[in-house]
RODO-723040 format. One record per residue (C-alpha): residue in three letters; y, z, x. Coordinates in steps of 0.25 Angstrom, whole numbers. Layout:
BEGIN
+--------+-------+-------+-------+
| residu |     v |     w |     u |
+--------+-------+-------+-------+
|    ALA |     Y |     Z |     X |
...
+--------+-------+-------+-------+
This chain:
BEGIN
+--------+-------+-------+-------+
| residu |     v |     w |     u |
+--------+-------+-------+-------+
|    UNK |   520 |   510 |   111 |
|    UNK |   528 |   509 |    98 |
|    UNK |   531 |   496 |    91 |
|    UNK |   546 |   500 |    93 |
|    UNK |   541 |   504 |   107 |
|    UNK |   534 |   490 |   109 |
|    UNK |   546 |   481 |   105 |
|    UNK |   558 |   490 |   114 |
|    UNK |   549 |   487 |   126 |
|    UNK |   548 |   471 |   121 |
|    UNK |   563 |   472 |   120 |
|    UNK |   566 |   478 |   132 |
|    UNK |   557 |   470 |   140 |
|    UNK |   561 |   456 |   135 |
|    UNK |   576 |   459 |   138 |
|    UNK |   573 |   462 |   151 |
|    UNK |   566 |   451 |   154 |
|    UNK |   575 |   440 |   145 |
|    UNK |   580 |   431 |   154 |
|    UNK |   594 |   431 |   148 |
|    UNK |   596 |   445 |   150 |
|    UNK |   600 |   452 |   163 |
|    UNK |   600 |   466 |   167 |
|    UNK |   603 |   472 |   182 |
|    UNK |   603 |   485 |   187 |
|    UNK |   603 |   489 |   203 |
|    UNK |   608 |   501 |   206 |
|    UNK |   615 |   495 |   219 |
|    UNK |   621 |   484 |   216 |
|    UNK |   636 |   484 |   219 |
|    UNK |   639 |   470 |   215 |
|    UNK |   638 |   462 |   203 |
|    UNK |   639 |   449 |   209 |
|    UNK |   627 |   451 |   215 |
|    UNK |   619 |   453 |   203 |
|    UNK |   612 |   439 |   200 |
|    UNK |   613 |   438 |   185 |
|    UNK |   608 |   425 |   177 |
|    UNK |   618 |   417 |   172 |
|    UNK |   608 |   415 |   158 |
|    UNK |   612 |   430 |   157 |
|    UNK |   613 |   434 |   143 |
|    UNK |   614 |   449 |   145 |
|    UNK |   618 |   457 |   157 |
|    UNK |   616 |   470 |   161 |
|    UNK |   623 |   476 |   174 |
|    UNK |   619 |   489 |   175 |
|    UNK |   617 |   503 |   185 |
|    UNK |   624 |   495 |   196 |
|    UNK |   633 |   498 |   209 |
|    UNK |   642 |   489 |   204 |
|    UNK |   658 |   491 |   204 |
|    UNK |   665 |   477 |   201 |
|    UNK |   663 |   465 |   194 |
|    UNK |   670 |   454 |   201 |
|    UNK |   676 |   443 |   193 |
|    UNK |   667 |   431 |   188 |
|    UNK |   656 |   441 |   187 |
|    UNK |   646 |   436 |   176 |
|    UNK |   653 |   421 |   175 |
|    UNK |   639 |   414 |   175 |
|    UNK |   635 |   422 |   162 |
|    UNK |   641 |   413 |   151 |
|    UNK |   630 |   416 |   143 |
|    UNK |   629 |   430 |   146 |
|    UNK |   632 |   439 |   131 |
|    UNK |   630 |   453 |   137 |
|    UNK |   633 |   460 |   149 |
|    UNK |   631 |   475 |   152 |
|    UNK |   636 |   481 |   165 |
|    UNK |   635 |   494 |   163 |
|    UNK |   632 |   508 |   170 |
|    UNK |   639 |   503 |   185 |
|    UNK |   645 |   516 |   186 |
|    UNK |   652 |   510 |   199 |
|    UNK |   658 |   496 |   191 |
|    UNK |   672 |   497 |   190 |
|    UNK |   678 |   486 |   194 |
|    UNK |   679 |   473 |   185 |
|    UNK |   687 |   460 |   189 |
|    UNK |   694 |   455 |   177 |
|    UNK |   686 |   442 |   176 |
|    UNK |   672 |   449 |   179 |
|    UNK |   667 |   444 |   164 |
|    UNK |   673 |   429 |   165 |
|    UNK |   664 |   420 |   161 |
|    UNK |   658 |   429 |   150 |
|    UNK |   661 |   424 |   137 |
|    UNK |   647 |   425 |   130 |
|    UNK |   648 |   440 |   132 |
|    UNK |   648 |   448 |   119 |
|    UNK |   645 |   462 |   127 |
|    UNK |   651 |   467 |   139 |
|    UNK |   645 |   481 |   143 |
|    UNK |   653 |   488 |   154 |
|    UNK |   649 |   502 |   151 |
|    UNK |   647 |   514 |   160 |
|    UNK |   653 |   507 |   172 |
|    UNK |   665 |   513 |   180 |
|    UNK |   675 |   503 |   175 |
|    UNK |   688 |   510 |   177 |
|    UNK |   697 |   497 |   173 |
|    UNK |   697 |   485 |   165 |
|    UNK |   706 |   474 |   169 |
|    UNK |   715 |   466 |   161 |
|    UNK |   705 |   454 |   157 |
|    UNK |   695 |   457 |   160 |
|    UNK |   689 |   455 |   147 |
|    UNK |   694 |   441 |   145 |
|    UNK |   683 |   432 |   147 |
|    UNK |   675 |   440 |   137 |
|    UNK |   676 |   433 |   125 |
|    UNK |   665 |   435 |   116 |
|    UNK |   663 |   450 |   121 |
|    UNK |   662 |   457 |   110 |
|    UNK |   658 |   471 |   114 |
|    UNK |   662 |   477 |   128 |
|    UNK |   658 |   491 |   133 |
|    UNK |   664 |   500 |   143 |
|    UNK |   660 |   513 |   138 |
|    UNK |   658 |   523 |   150 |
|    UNK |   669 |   516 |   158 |
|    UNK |   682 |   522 |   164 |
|    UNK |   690 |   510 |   158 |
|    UNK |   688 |   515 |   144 |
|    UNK |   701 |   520 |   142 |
|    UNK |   707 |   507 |   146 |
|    UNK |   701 |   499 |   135 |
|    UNK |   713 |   503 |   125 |
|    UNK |   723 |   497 |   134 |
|    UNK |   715 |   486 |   137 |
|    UNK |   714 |   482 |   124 |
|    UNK |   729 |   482 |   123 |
|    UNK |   732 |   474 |   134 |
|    UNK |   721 |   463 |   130 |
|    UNK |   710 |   463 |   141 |
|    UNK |   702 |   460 |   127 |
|    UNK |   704 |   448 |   118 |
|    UNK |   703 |   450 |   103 |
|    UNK |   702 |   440 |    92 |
+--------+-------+-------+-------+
């Protein structure tokens, strides 16, 4: 194995297995509320799921939380508008290759350190120009 070899594995391996960092994938689960995430969660990852909705108050144990990824659920698209309270330590919110169809007004709000969100490969893409308009997002 290669020094550059070696240290990837290293990587890899100790992100797994830190105890701040949580990563779920079951290609049957159908409901997020379900999923037992610890609270001391620093970094999420929902991913390859059956879920289709995000109910409001969703991730409002996760103070802490910085990053969260829920990405590739083809059959998420549905998100309550306060699905992210609670959330204010989030700097990235990853919503990519998901089947969002719509984003609701405010549904945004709560994120207010977020500084980077992703919806690539979403039908909602083109709504984003009209969001922006109509203030879902916050800018100082």
């Amino acid at each position: 194995m290669s020094h550059i070899g070696y240290i990837l594995s290293l990587f890899v391996i100790s992100s797994m297995t830190d105890a701040s960092n949580f990563f779920y994938t079951n290609n049957n689960q159908d409901d997020i509320t379900q999923i037992d995430i610890p609270t001391n969660s620093k970094y999420v990852a929902i991913y390859n799921t059956k879920i289709t909705f995000i109910p409001a108050f969703s991730f409002q144990t996760l103070s802490n939380c910085t990053r969260i990824q829920i990405s590739n659920n083809r059959f998420l698209d549905n998100i309550e508008k306060q699905a992210f309270a609670g959330l204010e330590s989030v700097e990235i919110l990853d919503l990519s290759c998901n089947g969002i169809k719509e984003l609701r007004f405010g549904m945004f709000l709560h994120l207010d350190g977020c500084l980077e969100l992703d919806l690539h490969a979403d039908n909602c893409v083109p709504q984003i120009l009209d969001i922006i308009q109509e203030g879902m997002f916050q800018f100082s």
